[in-house]
C-alpha positions in Angstrom: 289.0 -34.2 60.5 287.2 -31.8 57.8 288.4 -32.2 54.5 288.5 -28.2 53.9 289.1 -25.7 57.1 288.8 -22.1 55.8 289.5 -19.8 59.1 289.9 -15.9 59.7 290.0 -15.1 56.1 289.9 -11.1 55.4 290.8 -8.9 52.2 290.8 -5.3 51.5 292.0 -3.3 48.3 292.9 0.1 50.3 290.2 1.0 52.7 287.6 -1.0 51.0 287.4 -4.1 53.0 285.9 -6.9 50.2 285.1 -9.8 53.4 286.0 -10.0 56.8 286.4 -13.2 59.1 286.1 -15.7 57.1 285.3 -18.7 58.8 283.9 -22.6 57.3 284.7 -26.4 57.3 283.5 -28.7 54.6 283.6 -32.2 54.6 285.1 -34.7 51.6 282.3 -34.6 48.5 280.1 -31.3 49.6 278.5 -29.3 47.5 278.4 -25.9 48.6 277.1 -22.7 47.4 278.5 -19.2 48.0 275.1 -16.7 47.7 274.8 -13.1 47.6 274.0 -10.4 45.5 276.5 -8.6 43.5 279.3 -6.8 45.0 279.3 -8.8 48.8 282.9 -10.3 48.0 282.5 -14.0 46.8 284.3 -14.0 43.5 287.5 -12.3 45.5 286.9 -15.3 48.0 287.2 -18.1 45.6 290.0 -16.2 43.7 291.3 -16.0 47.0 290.9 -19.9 47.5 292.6 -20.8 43.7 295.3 -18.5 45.0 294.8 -16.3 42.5 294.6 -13.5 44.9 296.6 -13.2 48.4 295.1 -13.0 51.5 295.4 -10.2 54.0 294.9 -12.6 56.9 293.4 -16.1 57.6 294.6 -19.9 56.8 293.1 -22.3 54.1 293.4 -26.1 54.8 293.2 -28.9 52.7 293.4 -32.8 54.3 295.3 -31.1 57.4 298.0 -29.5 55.0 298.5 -25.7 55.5 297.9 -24.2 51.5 297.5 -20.7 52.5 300.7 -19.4 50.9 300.9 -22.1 48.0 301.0 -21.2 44.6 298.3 -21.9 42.6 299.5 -24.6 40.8 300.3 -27.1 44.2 297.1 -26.3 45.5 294.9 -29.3 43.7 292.0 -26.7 43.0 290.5 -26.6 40.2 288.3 -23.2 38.4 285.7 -22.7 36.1 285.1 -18.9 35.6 282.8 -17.2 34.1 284.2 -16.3 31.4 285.6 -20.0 30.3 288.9 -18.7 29.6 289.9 -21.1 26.5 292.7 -20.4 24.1 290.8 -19.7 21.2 293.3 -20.9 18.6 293.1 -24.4 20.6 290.8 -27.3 19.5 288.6 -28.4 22.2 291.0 -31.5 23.1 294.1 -28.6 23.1 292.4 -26.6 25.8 291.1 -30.0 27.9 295.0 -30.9 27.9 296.5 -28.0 28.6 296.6 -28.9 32.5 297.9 -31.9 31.9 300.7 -30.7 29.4 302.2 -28.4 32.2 302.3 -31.4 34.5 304.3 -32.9 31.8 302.6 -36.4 31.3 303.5 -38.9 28.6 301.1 -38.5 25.5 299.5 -41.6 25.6 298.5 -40.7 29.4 297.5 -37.2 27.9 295.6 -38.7 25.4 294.0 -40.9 27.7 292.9 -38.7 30.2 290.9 -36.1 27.5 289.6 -38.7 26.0 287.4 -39.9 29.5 287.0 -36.1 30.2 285.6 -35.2 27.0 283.4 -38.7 27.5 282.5 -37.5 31.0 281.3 -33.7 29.9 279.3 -35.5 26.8 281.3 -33.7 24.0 282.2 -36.7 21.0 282.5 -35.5 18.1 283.6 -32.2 19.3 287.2 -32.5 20.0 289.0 -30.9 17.0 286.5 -28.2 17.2 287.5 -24.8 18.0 286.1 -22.6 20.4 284.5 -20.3 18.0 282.3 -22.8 16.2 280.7 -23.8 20.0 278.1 -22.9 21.8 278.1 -21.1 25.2 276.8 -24.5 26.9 279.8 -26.4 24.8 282.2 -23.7 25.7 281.7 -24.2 29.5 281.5 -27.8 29.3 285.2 -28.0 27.8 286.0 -25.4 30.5 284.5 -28.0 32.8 286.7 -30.9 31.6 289.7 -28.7 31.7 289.5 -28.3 35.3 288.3 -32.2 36.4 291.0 -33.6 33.5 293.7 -32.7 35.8 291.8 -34.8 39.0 291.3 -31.7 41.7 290.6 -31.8 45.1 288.4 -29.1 45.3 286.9 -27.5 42.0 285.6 -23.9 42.6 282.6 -22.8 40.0 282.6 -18.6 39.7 278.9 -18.4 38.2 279.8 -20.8 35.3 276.1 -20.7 34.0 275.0 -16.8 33.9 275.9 -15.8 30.8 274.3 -19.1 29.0 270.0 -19.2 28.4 267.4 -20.7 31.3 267.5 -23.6 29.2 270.6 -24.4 28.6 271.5 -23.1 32.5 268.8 -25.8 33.3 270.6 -28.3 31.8 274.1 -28.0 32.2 273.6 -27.3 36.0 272.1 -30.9 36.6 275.4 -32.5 34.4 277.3 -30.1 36.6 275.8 -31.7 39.8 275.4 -35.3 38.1 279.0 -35.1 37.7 280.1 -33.8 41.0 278.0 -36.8 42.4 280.0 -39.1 40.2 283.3 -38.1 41.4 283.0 -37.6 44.9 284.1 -34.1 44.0 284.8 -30.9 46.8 282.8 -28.7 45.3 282.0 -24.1 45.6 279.8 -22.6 43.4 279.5 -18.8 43.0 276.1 -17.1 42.0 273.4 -14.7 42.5 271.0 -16.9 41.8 268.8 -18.6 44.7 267.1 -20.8 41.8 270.6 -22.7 41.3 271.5 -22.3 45.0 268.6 -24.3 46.2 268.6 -26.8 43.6 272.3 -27.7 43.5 273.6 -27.4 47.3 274.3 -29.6 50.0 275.2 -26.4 52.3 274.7 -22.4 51.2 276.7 -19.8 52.4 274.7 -16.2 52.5 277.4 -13.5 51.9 276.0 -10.2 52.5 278.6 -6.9 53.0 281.5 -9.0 52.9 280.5 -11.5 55.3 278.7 -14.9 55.7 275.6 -14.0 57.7 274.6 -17.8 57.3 275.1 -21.4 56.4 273.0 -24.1 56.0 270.9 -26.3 54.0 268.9 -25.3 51.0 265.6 -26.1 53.2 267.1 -23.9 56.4 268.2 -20.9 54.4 264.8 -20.5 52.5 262.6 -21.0 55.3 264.2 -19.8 58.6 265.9 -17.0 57.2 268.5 -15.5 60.1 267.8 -11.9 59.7 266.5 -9.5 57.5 269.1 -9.3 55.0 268.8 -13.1 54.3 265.1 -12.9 54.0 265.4 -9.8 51.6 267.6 -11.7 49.4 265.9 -15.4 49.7 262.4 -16.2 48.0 261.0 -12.7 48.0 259.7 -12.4 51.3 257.3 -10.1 52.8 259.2 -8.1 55.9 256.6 -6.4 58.3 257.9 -4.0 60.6 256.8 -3.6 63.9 254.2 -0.7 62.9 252.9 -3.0 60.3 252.8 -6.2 62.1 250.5 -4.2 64.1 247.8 -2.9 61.5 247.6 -6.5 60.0 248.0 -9.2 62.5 247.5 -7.2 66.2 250.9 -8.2 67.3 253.5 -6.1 68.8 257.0 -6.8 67.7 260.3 -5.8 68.2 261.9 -6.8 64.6 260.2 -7.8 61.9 258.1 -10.2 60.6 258.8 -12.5 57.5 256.3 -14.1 55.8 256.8 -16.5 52.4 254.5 -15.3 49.6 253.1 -19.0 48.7 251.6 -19.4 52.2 249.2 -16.9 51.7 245.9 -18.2 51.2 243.7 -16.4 48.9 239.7 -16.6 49.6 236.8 -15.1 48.1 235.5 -11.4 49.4 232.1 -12.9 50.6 234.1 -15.8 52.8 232.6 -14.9 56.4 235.4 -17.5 57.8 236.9 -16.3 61.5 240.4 -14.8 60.9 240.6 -14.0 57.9 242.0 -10.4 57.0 240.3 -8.5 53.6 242.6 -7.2 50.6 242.1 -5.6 47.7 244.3 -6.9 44.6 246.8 -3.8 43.1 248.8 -5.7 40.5 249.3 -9.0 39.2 252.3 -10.9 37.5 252.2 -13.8 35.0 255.0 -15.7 35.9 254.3 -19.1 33.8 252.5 -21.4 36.4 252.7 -19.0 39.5 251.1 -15.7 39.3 251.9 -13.3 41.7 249.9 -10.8 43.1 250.4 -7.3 45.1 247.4 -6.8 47.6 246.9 -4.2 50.2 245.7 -5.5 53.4 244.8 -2.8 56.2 247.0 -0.4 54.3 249.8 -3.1 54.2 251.0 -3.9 51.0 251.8 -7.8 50.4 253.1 -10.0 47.6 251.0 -13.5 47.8 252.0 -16.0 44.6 250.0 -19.2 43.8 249.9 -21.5 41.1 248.4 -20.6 38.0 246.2 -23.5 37.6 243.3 -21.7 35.0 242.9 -18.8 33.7 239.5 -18.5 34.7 240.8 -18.3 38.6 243.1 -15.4 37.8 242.0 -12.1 39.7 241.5 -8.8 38.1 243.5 -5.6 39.6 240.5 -4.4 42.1 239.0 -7.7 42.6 238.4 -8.3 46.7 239.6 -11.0 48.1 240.0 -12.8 51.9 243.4 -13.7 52.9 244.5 -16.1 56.0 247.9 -16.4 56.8 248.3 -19.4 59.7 250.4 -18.2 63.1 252.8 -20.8 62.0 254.1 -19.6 59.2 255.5 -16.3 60.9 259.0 -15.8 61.2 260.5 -13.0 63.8 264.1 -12.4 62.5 266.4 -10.1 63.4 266.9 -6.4 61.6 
């Protein structure tokens, strides 16, 4: 039996529907990741899952039991938002016990259980410390240990990491998963970012208009996108439709094309290889060690990135160049 069955889930504030049916199974210990740019409905869905919001239709199971209706509090689930949400005149060991407090435990099992969660979220030293005198990456760690202290069966993530700096993101999503890993531990994570998606998932969810338009690995999503919108929104793709799929590569297509920017080779302009289709270089973009370039090729414009191994390779706006993209690495999807 899945550990979590979500099924016919739908919400609308008036006549703006904010996701329609609903439908996924997760097994005991998955981490999964809800994707999507901003405004596609998967902060209402986890709200939705913490009971934080009603449903307009659709059940939400947990070990077999029916938790649809359950107030938020019976439901096991766990949230870190955004936001973190602390009680600012509450030391950091105040805020991790809170949970536990409402549960009304006995002190010493209070005092027990704040002590291994501020242990488990690497915060010693910190625990008469007020919010104010953290950092964002502290803040969101006691947030963290506020929601594990209380021993959840699912903990739901609403892009914890986004307002904190790439380093610091870097980091505390690796304790985030680290952690996860330790405990076995349900989890959903919200974001707009594909970096963290790919890195941290077992399973992602693409949520485009409200609805999941697909689910699979990390590996699945990224390279076999399932239509356009995915492909759009995953790894910067280059989409061809059928007029330019025609002017570059002499094939007629019904959909489009998708084609990964890193599996574009670049050659030089006097490589007389067969197959290979001449550009001209528009723009380029330093992006640390990938540089990524905007050619036209046959009046088609194309993004290519490669690695940014020395600067003497870089290539000049209006340099020439060769480029062979292999028959494998073409993707019809659907519009």
């Amino acid at each position: 039996m899945s550990f979590v069955e979500v099924s016919g889930f739908a919400k609308s504030y008036g006549g703006n529907t904010v996701f329609e049916d609903i439908n996924f199974v997760l097994a005991r210990g998955e981490f999964v990741t809800l994707l999507g740019p901003s405004g596609c409905g998967k902060s209402t869905l986890l709200r939705c899952l913490a009971g934080l919001v009603s449903l307009d239709a659709g059940q939400f199971r947990v070990e077999g039991e029916d938790i649809t209706y359950a107030v938020p509090q019976k439901r096991g689930i766990g949230m870190v938002f955004q936001s973190y949400a602390l009680f600012p005149n509450m030391t950091v060991s105040q805020n991790i016990a809170f949970g536990l407090k409402m549960q009304k435990l006995a002190a010493k099992v209070v005092a027990s259980k704040v002590a291994e969660a501020i242990e488990l979220v690497e915060l010693g030293g910190k625990e008469r410390a007020y919010p104010a005198a953290l950092s964002g990456g502290q803040r969101q760690r006691v947030a963290l240990a506020r929601s594990l202290v209380v021993e959840p069966r699912i903990l739901l993530l609403d892009e914890p990491l986004s307002a904190l700096d790439a380093r610091i993101r870097r980091s505390l999503r690796q304790q985030i998963l680290d952690i996860q890993r330790r405990l076995d531990l349900t989890t959903i994570f919200v974001t707009h970012d594909q970096e963290e998606a790919l890195t941290l998932s077992d399973r992602i969810f693409v949520m485009d208009r409200g609805r999941i338009v697909q689910q699979g690995s990390a590996e699945t999503v990224y390279t076999r996108p399932a239509n356009e919108a995915v492909a759009r929104f995953m790894g910067n793709y280059n989409l061809l439709g059928p007029q330019e799929s025609r002017l570059l590569l002499g094939l007629d297509i019904d959909g489009h094309l998708a084609i990964r920017p890193e599996v574009i080779r670049l050659f030089a302009a006097d490589d007389v290889t067969p197959g290979l289709i001449p550009a001209t270089v528009m723009h380029s973009q330093l992006l640390g060690n990938v540089v990524r370039y905007q050619v036209e090729a046959k009046g088609v414009a194309l993004q290519i990135d490669c690695l940014n191994r020395r600067a003497a390779d870089l290539l000049s706006d209006g340099n020439r160049v060769m480029l062979h993209i292999a028959p494998e690495d073409l993707q019809e999807i659907a519009p």
